[in-house]
C-alpha positions in Angstrom: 97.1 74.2 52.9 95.8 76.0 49.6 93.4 78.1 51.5 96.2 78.9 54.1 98.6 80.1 51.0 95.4 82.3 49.6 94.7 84.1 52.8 98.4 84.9 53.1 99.2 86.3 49.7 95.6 88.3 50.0 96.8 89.9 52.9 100.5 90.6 51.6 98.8 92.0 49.0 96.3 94.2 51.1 99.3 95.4 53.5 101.3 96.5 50.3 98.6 98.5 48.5 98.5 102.0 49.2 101.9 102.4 50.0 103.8 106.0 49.4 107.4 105.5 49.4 109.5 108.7 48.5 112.3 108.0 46.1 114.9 108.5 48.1 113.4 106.3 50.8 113.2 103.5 47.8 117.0 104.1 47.1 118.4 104.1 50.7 116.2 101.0 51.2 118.3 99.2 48.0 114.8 98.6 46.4 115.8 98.7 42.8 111.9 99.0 41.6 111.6 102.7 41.9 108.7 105.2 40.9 110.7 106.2 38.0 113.0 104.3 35.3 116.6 105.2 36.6 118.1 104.9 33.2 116.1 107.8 32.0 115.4 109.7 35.1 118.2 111.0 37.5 116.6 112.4 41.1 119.2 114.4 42.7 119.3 115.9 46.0 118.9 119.6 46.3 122.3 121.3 46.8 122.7 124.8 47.8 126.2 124.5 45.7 124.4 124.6 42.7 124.6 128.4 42.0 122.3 127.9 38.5 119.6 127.4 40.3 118.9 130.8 41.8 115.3 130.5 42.0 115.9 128.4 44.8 118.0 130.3 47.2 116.7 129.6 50.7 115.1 126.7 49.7 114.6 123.4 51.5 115.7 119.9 49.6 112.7 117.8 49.0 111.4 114.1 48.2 108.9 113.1 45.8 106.1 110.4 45.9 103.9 108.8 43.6 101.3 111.4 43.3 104.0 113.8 43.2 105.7 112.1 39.9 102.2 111.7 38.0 102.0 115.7 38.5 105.1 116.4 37.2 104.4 114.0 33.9 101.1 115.0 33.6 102.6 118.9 33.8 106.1 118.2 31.7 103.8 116.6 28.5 101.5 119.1 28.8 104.6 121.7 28.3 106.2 120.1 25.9 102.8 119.7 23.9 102.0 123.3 24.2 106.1 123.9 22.9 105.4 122.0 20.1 102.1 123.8 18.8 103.9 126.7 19.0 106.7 125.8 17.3 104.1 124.6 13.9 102.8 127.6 14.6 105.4 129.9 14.2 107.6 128.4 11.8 108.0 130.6 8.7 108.8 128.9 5.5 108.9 130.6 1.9 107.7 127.5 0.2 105.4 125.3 2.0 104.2 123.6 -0.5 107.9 121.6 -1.5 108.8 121.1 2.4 109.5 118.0 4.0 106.9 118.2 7.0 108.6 115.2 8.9 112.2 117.0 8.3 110.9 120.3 10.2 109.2 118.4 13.2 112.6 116.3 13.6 114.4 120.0 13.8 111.9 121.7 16.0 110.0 119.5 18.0 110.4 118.1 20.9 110.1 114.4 21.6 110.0 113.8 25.1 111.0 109.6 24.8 114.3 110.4 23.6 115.6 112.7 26.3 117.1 111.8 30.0 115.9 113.4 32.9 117.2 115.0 36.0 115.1 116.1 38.5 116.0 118.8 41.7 113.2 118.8 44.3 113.2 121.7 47.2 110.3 123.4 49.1 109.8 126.9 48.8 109.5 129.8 51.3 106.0 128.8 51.3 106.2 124.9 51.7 105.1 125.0 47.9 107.4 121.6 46.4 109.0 122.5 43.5 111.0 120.6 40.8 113.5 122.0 38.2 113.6 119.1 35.4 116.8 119.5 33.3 116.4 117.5 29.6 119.2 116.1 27.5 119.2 114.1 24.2 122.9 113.2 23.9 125.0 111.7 26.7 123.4 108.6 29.7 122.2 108.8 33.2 125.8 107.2 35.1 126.9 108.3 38.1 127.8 112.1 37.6 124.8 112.8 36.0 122.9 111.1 39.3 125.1 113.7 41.2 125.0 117.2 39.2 123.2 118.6 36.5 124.3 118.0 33.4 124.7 121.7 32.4 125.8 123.2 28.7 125.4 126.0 27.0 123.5 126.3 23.7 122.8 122.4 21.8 119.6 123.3 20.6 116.0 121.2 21.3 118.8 118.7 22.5 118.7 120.6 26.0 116.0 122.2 27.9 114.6 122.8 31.6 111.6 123.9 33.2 110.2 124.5 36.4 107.6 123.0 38.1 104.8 123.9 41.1 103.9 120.5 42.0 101.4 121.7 44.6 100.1 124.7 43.0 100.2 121.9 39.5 102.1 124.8 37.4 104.7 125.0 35.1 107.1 128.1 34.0 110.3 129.0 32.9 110.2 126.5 29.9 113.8 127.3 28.3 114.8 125.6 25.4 118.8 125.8 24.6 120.2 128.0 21.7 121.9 127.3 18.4 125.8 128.6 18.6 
């Protein structure tokens, strides 16, 4: 009876592996074990309603997969890294040598694990999958931010976007909010 249990749960565990559920196949389906952590991360279908997002007239709406969420990881730290560098970098202060260095990171720096995420998927003209990631520090993932982008004028660091080329593995348009 052991042996019989064994060769059942090897092959349930052979059947599952390799698997490549889309997200919003994993929704529809009810399975609440996503590729991404739905508190944080918001995946909302492409709308051609949502005039911001110019750079996608014409576009098709899109899923994403596994693969396609450790590319856009991979590609959002490596932005945000890159942000940060320059931000050290170009940071002009009179008196260096009586500044709080952990006071100026906290003010210009970007810390990607405290910010919420929504993410708009489409394919391009091309069939190239894009995704516009839209980053907030203040306010939850409930059920109008799993809808529409949470959108706001200036706010600082506290809100940013970028795009991403997921098959071309690219990133642009990296814009960090204003100061009113």
């Amino acid at each position: 009876m052991k042996n019989l249990i064994l060769f059942f749960t090897i092959i349930i565990t052979l059947n599952s592996c390799g698997q490549n559920k889309s997200i919003s196949q994993s929704t529809k389906a009810g399975n609440h074990h996503s590729l991404v952590d739905t508190m944080l991360i918001a995946v909302i279908p492409y709308d051609t309603s949502f005039h911001y997002l110019t750079s996608f007239k014409g576009y098709k709406a899109a899923d994403v997969n596994e693969s396609d969420i450790h590319i856009i990881d991979s590609l959002l730290n490596l932005a945000i890294s890159n942000y940060n560098v320059s931000q050290r970098y170009n940071i002009q202060l009179p008196d260096l040598a009586h500044t709080n260095d952990s006071i100026i990171s906290s003010d210009i720096l970007i810390d990607l694990q405290k910010y919420k995420r929504q993410y708009i998927v489409a394919l391009n003209n091309n069939g190239e999958k894009l995704v516009w990631i839209n980053c907030f520090c203040e306010g939850e993932i409930d059920n109008i931010t799993r809808k529409y982008p949470y959108v706001v004028m200036d706010g600082g660091k506290c809100y940013f976007n970028i795009m991403i080329n997921i098959t071309k593995k690219k990133y642009f348009n990296l814009m960090v909010n204003g100061e009113a």
